[in-house]
C-alpha positions as CSV (number, residue, x, y, z in Angstrom):
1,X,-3.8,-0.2,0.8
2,X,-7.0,1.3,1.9
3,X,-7.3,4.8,3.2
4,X,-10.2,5.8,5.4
5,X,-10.2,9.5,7.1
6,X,-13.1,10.8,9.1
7,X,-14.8,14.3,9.5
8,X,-17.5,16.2,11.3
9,X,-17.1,15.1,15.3
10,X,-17.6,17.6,17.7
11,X,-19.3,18.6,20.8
12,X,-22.9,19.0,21.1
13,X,-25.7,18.9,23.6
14,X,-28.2,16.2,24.7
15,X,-30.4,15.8,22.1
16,X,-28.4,17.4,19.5
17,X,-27.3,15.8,16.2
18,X,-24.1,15.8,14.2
19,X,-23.3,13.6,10.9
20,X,-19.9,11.9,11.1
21,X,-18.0,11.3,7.2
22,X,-15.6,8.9,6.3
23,X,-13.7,9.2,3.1
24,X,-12.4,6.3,1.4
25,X,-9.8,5.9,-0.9
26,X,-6.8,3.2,-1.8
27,X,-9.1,0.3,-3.6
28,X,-8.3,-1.0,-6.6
29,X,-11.6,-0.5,-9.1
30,X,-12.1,-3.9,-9.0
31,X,-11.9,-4.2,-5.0
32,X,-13.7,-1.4,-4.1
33,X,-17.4,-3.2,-3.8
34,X,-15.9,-6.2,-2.4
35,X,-15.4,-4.3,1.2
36,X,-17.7,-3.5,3.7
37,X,-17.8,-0.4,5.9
38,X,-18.7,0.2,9.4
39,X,-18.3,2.7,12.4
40,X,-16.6,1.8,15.8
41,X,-16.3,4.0,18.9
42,X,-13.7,3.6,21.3
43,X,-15.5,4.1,24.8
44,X,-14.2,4.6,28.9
45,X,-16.6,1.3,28.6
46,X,-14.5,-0.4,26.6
47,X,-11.5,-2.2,27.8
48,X,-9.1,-2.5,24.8
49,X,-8.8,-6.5,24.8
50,X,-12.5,-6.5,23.9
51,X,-12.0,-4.4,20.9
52,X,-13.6,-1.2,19.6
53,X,-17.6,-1.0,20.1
54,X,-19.5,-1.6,17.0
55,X,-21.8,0.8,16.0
56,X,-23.0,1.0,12.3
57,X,-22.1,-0.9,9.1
58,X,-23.0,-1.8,5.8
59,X,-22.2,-4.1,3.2
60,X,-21.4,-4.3,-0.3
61,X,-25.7,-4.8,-0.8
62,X,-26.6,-2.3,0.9
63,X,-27.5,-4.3,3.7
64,X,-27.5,-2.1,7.3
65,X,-26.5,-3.5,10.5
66,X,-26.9,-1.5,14.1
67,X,-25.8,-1.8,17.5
68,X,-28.6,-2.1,19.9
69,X,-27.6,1.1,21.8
70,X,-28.1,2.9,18.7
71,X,-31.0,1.9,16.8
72,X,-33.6,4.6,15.9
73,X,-31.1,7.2,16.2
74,X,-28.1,6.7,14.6
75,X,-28.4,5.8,10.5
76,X,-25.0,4.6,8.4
77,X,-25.2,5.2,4.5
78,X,-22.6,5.3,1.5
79,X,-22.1,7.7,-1.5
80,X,-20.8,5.1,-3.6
81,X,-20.2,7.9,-6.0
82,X,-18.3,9.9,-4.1
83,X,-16.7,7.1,-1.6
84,X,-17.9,8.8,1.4
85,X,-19.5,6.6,5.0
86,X,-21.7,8.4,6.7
87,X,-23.2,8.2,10.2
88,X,-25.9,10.5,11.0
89,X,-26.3,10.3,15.0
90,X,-30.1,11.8,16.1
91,X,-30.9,12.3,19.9
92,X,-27.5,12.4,20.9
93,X,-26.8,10.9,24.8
94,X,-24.2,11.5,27.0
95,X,-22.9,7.6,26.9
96,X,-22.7,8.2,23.1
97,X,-19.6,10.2,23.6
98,X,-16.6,8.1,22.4
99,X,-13.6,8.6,19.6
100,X,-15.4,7.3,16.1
101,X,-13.7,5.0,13.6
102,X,-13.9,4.7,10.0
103,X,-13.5,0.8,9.1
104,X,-13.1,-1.7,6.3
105,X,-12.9,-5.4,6.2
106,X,-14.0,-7.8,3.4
107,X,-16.5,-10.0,5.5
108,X,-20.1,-10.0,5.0
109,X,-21.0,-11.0,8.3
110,X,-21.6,-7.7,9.9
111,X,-23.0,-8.6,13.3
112,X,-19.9,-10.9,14.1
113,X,-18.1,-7.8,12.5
114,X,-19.7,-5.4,14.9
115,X,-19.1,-7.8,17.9
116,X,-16.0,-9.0,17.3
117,X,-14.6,-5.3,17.0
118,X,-11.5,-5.7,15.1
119,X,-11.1,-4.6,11.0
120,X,-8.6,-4.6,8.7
121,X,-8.5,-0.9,7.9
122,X,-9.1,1.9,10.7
123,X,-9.1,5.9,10.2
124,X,-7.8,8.0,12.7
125,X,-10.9,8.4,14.4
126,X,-12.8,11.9,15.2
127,X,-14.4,12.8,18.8
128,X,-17.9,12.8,20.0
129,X,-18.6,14.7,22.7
130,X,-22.1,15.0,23.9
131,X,-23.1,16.8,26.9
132,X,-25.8,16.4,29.4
C-alpha cells in the first residue's frame, strides 16, 4: 500500500510562488521505480464525473508531462533519494486556486494519465489559494 501526504499549500498573491511536497512511502524496494507520480487539483471547474484536473507528472525516466494551463510556470521534480514530489508553481493566477493531490499509478502514459484524472493512490490533498 502506497502512502502519499502533501505539504506546503497556502495562500498567496497573484504572481506569488509556493512549492507544493509530496512524500511518499509504502513501496516495496523493488516497486518503488515502477510508479509514476503526478499532481491533480480538484477545481469549482471541475465536475467530479470528469475526474480531478491533471496538472504535473513524471515517470519512472524522468520524463515530465504538463497541463497546458500550466506550462512555463509550474515545474514537477522528484528526490528519489529522499521520496519526495515536488511542484514548484511560478506566477501564481487566481484560476490556479484548487485542493492539490499527490498521486501514483503504474502507467507510463502520462498524458492519458493527466486527462483521464483517475490514479490508484491519492494523498489528502493540500489548498491553493491565490488571490487577485
Amino acid at each position: 500500500q502506497i502512502q502519499l501526504e502533501e505539504s506546503g499549500g497556502g495562500s498567496v498573491q497573484a504572481g506569488g510562488s509556493l512549492r507544493l511536497s509530496c512524500a511518499v512511502s509504502g513501496y516495496r524496494s523493488t516497486s518503488y521505480s515502477s510508479y509514476s507520480l503526478a499532481w491533480f487539483r480538484n477545481s469549482p471547474r471541475n465536475s467530479p464525473e470528469n475526474g480531478r484536473e491533471g496538472v504535473a507528472a513524471i515517470d519512472r525516466d524522468g520524463k515530465k508531462n504538463y497541463a497546458d494551463s500550466v506550462k512555463g510556470r509550474f515545474t514537477i521534480s522528484l528526490d528519489n533519494a529522499k521520496k519526495i514530489l515536488y511542484l514548484q508553481m511560478n506566477s501564481l493566477k487566481p484560476e490556479d486556486t484548487a485542493m492539490y493531490y499527490c498521486a501514483a499509478d503504474d502507467t507510463s502514459d502520462l498524458d492519458w494519465w493527466l486527462w483521464r484524472g483517475q490514479s490508484s493512490y491519492w494523498g489528502q490533498g493540500t489548498q491553493v489559494t491565490v488571490s487577485s
